[in-house]
PADREN-233791 format. One record per residue (C-alpha): residue number from 1; x, y negated, z negated; residue in three letters. Coordinates in Angstrom, 2 decimals. Layout:
REM PADREN-233791
 num      c1      c2      c3 residuo
 NUM       X       Y       Z     Ala
...
***
This chain:
REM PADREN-233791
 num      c1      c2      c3 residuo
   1   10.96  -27.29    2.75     Unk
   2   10.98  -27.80   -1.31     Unk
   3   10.54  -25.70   -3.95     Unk
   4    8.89  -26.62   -7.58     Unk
   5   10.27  -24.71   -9.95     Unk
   6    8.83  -26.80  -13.28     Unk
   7   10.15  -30.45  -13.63     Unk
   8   12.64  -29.59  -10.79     Unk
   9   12.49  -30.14   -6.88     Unk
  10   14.72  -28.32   -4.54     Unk
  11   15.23  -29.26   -1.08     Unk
  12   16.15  -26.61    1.26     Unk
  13   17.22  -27.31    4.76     Unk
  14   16.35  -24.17    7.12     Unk
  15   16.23  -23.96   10.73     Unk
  16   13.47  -21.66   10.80     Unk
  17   11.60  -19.45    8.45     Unk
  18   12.35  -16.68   10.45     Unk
  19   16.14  -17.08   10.34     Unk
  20   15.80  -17.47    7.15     Unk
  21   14.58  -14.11    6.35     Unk
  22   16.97  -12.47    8.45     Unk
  23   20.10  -14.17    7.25     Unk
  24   18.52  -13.63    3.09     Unk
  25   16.98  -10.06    2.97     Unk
  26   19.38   -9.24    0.42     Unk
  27   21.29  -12.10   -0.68     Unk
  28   18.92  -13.56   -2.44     Unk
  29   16.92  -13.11   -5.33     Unk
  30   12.61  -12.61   -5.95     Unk
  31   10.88  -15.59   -7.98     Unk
  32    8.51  -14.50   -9.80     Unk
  33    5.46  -16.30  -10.17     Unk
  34    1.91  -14.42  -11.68     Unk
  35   -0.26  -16.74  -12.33     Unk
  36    1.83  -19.67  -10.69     Unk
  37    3.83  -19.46  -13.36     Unk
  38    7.88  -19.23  -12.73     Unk
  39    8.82  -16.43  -15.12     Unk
  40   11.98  -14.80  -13.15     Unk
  41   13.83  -13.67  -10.82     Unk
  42   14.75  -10.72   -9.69     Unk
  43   17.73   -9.09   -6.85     Unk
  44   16.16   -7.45   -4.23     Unk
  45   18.55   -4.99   -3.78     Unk
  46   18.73   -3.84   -6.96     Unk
  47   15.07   -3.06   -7.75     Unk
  48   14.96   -1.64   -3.89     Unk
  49   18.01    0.95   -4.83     Unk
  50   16.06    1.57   -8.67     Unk
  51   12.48    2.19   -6.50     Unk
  52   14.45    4.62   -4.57     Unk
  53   16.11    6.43   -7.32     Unk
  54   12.93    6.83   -8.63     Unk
  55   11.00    7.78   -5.15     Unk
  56   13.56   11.03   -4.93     Unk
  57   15.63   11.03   -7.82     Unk
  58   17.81   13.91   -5.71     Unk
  59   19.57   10.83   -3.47     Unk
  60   21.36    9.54   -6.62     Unk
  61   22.40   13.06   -7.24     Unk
  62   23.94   13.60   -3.48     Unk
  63   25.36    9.89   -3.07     Unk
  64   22.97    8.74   -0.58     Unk
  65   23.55    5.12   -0.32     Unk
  66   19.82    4.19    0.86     Unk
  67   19.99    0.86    0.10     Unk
  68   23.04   -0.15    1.70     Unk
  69   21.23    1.88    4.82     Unk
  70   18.40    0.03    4.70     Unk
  71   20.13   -3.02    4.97     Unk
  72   22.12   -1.96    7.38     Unk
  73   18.54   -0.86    9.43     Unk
  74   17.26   -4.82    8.53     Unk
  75   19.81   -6.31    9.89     Unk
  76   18.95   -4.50   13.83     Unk
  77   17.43   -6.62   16.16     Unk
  78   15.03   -3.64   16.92     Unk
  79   13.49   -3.79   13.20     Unk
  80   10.53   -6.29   13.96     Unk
  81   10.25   -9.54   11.50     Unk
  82    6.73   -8.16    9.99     Unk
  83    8.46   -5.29    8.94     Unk
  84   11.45   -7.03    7.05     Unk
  85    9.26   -9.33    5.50     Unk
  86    7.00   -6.77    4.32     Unk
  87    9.76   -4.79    3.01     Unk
  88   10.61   -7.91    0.99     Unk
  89    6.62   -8.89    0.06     Unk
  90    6.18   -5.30   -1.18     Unk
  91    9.18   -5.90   -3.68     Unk
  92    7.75   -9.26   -4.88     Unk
  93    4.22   -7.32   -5.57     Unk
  94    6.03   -4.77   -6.93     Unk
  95    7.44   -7.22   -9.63     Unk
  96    4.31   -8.75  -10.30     Unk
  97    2.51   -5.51  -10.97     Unk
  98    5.13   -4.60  -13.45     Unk
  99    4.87   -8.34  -15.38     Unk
 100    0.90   -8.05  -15.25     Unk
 101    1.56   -4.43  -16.74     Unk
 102    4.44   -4.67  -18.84     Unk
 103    5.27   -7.92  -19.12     Unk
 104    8.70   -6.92  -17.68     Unk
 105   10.29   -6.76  -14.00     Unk
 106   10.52   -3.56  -12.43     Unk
 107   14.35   -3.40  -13.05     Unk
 108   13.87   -3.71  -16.78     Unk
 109   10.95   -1.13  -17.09     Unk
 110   11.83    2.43  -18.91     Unk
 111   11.71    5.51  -16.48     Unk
 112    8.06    6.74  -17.24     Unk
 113    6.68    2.34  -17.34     Unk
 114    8.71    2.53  -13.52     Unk
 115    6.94    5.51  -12.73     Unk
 116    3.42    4.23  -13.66     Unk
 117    4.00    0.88  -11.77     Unk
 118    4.76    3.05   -8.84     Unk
 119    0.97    5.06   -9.42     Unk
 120   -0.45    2.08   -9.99     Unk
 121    0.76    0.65   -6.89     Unk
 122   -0.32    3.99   -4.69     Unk
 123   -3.80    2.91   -5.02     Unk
 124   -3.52    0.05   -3.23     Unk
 125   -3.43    0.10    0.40     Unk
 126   -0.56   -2.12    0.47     Unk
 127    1.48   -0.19   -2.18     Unk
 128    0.65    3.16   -0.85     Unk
 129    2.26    1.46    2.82     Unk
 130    5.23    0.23    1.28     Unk
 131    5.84    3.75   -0.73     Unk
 132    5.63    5.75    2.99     Unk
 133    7.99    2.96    4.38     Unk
 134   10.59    3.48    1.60     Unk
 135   10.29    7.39    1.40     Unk
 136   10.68    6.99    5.41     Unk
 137   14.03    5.07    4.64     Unk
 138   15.07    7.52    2.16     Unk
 139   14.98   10.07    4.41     Unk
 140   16.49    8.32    7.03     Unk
 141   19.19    7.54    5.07     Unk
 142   19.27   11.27    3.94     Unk
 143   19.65   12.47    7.71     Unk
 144   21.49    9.89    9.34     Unk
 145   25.03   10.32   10.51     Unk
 146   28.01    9.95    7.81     Unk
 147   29.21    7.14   10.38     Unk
 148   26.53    4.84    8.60     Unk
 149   27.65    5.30    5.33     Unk
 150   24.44    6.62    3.73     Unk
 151   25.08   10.31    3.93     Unk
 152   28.27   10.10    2.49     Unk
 153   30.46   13.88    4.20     Unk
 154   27.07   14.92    5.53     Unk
 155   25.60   15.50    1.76     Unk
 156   22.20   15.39    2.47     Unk
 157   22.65   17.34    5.42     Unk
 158   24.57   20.10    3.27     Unk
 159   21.55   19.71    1.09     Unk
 160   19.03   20.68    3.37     Unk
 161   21.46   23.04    5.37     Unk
 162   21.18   20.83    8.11     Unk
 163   23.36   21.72   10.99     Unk
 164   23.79   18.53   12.99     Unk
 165   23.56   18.48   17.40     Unk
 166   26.30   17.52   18.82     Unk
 167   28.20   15.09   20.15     Unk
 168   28.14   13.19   16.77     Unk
 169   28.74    9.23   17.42     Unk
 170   32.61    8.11   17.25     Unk
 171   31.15    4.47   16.03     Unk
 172   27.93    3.45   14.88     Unk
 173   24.78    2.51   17.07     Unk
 174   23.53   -0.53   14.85     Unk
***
């Protein structure tokens, strides 16, 4: 497989695409290209923790790690390939939508720009999927068990005075 990025080629030996995805989720970072046009890149992780801060602004607040959840979740052979990759598509579009807008990646929009990106995005039937998929993770995160290091001493669960079943897990599923 190369890449073009400009004058430059860049060979990249991969066993499959699929392992590829799985072992680069988060490691690596977005190119973005409107227009075919290489104007940056971006960490998918970050703008994935900033989209979530901004989805419910209350995680940030309570310590809910949702990212480091959700990576956690991506990495589970029970989390199908489609879903990963469109996970990592919707942050890509994301980006673009916010160049086309702003001229600007998501990460390096103000508050109420992020906000608008995120409306704009709604109206879209792939946007308004991604947004449910996140919120789901949020929430996941939110309610899952401190043992996965989201809901850091059960704070979303004190939140929502959640009284968890029992028994809890002694060490964690995924």
């Amino acid at each position: 497989m190369s890449l073009y990025l400009g004058n430059v080629y860049s060979s990249i030996s991969l066993k499959t695409r699929r392992s590829f995805l799985k072992s680069s989720f988060f490691t690596t970072a977005l190119i973005i290209m409107p227009k075919s046009e290489l104007f940056g890149a971006v960490s998918t992780l970050e703008t994935i923790s900033l989209v979530q801060e901004d989805l419910s602004p209350s995680i940030k607040k309570l310590g809910i790690n949702g990212s480091s959840y959700l990576s956690l979740i991506l990495h589970h052979s029970r989390v199908t390939d489609d879903e990963k990759e469109f996970l990592k598509n919707g942050v890509q579009w994301l980006n673009e939508e916010a160049v086309f807008h702003y001229k600007h990646p998501y990460i390096k929009l103000s508050p109420s720009q992020r906000q608008n990106v995120l409306q704009i995005i709604s109206k879209q039937r792939w946007g308004d999927n991604w947004i449910y998929t996140m919120l789901s993770y949020i929430m996941e995160a939110t309610l899952s068990d401190p043992i996965y290091g989201a809901n850091k001493n059960g704070a979303g669960w004190k939140w929502l005075e959640h009284i968890p079943g029992l028994p809890q897990p002694k060490e964690p599923y995924l």
